[in-house]
C-alpha positions, 0 to 999 in steps of 0.5 A: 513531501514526495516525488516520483522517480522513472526507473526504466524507460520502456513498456506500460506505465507503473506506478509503486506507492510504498506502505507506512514506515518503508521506503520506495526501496521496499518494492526492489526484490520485484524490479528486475521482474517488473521492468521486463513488462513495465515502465516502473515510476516510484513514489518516494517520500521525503522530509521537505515541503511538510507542514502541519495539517489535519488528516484530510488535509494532508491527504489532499496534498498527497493526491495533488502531489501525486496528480502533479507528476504522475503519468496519465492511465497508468496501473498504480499499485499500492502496498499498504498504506500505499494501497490508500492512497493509490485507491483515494487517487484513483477515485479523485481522478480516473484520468491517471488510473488504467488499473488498480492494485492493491496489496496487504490493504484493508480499506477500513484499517482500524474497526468501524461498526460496520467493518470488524475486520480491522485492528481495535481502535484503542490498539490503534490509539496505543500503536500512536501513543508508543510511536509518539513516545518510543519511535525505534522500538515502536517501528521494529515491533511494528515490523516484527508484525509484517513477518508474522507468520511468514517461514521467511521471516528473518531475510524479510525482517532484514530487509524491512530494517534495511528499507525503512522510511526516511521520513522524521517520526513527526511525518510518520505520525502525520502519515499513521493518521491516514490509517484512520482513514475509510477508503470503502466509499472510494472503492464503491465509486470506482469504474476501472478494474481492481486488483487485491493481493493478499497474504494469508498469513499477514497479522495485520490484514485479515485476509481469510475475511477480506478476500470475501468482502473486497468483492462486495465493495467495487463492482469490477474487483479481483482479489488473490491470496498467497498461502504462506505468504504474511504482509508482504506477498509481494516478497514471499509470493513474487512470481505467483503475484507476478504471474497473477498480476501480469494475467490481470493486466493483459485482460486490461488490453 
């Protein structure tokens, strides 16, 4: 289902939980910049130890997954997806979490009632339905979406091709259903520190909108956004990511 790797073996742990549709892989243009300050853990999904379940389900063996092999009081950063995941572990055990951050994540992805900021619920339905149907074509438009907007974009959507997930498409579609997913109440209950990072140009997270709502939802949130930067400001933006989260985290100490 997935396990953790430890890349380097000095400095404050780190944890890396990829985003849907991409591999561990997708975080190596900021390792080298990483493993100078931090000892980097990566979570790496794979096709064994599946089985089929509900959306809540299959959220919990993920967090007990991540529970089993994970290094106590560490900085999880999640992208995406990753960032969902990051949050629901942090809030189901505080134990393993120094500090959260968050990258090109909305804690409500699809649109609720209360939270507009959100993709339609019936584009959501239909992403689902054409990844059912037509996985390969489905997964590049999906990645043309990640780059949208970024003057980069051909070296990142080259690199997305190059970093996509090894998971079967009935993994990913089990995985998409975590997208559905309300992560607000789990940032609500948090009482560590929080850190998102955004990309102003990312297509797919309104962040003109979130940097002014992620404050409201935890108590001790700082939220950064990269101009020219789409849904992957962790490549775009690295050393002004680089910089913010290495000032973030030594007001940690």
């Amino acid at each position: 289902m997935l396990h953790i790797e430890c890349l380097n073996d000095k400095g404050r742990d780190l944890v890396l939980v990829p985003g849907w549709g991409s591999s561990a892989a997708i975080f190596d243009p900021l390792l080298d910049a990483l493993m100078v300050e931090f000892k980097v853990h990566r979570v790496v999904f794979d096709n064994s130890g599946w089985c089929k379940s509900t959306p809540a389900a299959l959220q919990y063996r993920l967090i007990q997954c991540l529970k089993r092999q994970a290094p106590q009081q560490s900085l999880w950063m999640g992208w995406s997806l990753g960032g969902l995941l990051a949050t629901q572990l942090a809030a189901q055990a505080p134990e393993y979490v120094r500090g959260l951050i968050t990258v090109a994540f909305n804690p409500c992805f699809v649109q609720r009632d209360d939270w507009h900021c959100a993709m339609p619920q019936a584009e959501f339905s239909r992403f689902q339905t054409d990844f059912s149907i037509n996985p390969e074509t489905t997964l590049k438009r999906f990645q043309a979406l990640q780059v949208l907007g970024a003057p980069d974009k051909r070296p990142l959507l080259d690199w997305l091709q190059r970093s996509c997930s090894p998971l079967s498409t009935a993994y990913l579609s089990d995985l998409l259903m975590l997208l559905l997913e309300d992560a607000r109440p789990a940032l609500a209950q948090l009482q560590l520190p929080v850190l998102h990072l955004l990309g102003k140009a990312d297509a797919l997270v309104p962040a003109s909108l979130l940097v002014e709502l992620l404050p409201l939802l935890s108590s001790n949130a700082s939220v950064q956004c990269y101009s020219g930067a789409s849904h992957l400001p962790f490549i775009s933006a690295a050393d002004r990511l680089m910089k913010d989260l290495l000032c973030w985290e030594a007001s940690l100490c």
